[in-house]
Each structure stands twice: as C-alpha cells, then as structure tokens.
C-alpha positions as CSV (number, residue, x, y, z in Angstrom):
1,X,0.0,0.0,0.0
2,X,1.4,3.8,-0.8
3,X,1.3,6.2,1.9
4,X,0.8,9.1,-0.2
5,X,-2.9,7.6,-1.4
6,X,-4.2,7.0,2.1
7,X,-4.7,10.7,3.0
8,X,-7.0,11.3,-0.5
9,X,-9.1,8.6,0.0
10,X,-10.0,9.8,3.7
11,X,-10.6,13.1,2.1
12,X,-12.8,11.4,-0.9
13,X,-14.9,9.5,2.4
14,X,-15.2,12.4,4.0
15,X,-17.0,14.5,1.0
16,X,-18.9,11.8,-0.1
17,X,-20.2,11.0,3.6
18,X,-21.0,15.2,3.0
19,X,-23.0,14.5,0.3
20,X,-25.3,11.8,1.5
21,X,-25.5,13.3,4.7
22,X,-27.2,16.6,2.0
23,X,-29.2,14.4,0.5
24,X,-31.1,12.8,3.9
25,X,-31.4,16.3,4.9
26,X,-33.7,16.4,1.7
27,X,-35.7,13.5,2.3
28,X,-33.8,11.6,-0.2
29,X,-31.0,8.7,-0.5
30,X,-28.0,8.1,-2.4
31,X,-28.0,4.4,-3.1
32,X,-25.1,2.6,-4.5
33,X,-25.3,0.2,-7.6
34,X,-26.5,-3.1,-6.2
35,X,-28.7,-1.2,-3.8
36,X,-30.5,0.4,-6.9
37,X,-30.6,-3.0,-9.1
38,X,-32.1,-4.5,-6.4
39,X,-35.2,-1.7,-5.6
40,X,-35.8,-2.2,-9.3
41,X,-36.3,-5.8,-9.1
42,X,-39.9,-7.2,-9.4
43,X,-41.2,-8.4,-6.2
44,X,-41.6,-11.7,-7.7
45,X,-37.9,-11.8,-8.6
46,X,-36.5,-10.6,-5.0
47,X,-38.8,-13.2,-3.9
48,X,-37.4,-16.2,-5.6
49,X,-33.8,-15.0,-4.8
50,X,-34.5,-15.0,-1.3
51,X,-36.0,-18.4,-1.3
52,X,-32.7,-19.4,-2.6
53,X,-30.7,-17.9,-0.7
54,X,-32.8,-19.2,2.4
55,X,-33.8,-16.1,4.0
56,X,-36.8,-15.1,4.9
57,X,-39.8,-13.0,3.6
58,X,-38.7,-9.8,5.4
59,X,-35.7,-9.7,3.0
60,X,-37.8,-9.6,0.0
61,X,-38.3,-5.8,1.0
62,X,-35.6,-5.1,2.9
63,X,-32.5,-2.8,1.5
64,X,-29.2,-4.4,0.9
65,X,-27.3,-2.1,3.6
66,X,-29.7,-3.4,6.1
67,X,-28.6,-6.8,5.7
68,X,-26.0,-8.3,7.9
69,X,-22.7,-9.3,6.1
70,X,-23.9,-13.4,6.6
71,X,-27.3,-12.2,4.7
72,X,-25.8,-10.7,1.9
73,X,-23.3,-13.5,1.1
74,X,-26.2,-16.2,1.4
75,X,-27.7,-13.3,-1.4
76,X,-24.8,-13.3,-3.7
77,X,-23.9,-16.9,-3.7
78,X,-27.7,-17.4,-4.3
79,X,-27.4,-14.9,-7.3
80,X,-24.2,-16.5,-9.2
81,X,-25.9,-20.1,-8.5
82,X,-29.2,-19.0,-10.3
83,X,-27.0,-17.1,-12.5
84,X,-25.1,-20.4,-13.5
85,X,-28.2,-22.3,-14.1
86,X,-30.0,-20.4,-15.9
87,X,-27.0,-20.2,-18.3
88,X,-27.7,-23.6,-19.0
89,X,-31.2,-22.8,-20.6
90,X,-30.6,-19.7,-22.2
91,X,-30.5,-20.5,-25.7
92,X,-34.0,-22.5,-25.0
93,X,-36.5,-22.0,-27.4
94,X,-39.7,-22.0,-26.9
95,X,-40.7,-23.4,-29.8
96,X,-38.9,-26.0,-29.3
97,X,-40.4,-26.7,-26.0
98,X,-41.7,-29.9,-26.7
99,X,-37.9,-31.5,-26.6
100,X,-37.7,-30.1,-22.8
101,X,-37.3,-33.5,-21.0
C-alpha cells in the first residue's frame, strides 16, 4: 500500500459522507449500484432469490445495507448459482419446448 494515497481517500470519504448526509437532509438517499438494481427488481424476482438464498420474507423488501454481512453473502452466492443455471437454458427456445425433457 502507498502512503501518499491513504490521506486522499479519507478526504474522498469524507466529501462523499458530506453528500449523502445533503441528501437525507432532503428527504432523499443516495443508493449505491447493487442497492438500486435490487429496488428495481420485481417483487416476484426478489422473492425467488430469497428463497434461494434461504432467508426469509422480510428480505424480499428489505434494503441491501440493512442486511448483515452473513445475509448478503447467502444473497450473492444465491445470485451466481441461479446465474449459473439459468445459463444452462438460455439459448431455449420456446418453440422447441416440446424436446424439454
């Protein structure tokens, strides 16, 4: 690690703790990316996720920051395993739906 980058990224914290903390004071929230994919989600699709992940319903509306660290890995391995599968049956075609055995 170099020294010299330590004190600009405590100043780079600091301003961007600044700028959220403006924002709350406005009623609104800065979300990171993950937090904002995940709002965007359909219900149905948090849902699932969750169930694979083995958490409960509460997660389905729950932000990402308000999991614990144990929650949010269960979450992510959840994601790449349903990510990996449904790799598999990407290139399905529906009209060819009869063959799905």
């Amino acid at each position: 690690m170099r020294y010299e980058n330590v004190a600009p990224l405590a100043v780079a914290d600091h301003h961007l703790s600044g700028i959220r903390t403006k924002f709350k004071e406005h009623g609104m929230e800065v979300q990171g990316k993950y937090q904002t994919i995940w709002s965007h989600l359909r219900k149905v699709e948090r849902e699932s996720l969750c169930k694979v992940a083995g958490l409960k319903m509460k997660h389905v509306n729950m932000s990402i920051k308000d999991m614990d660290n144990r929650e949010k890995r269960k979450l992510l391995k959840a994601i790449k395993n349903m990510n990996r599968v449904a790799s598999l049956f990407i290139h399905l075609d529906l009209e060819r739906i009869e063959g799905f055995n």
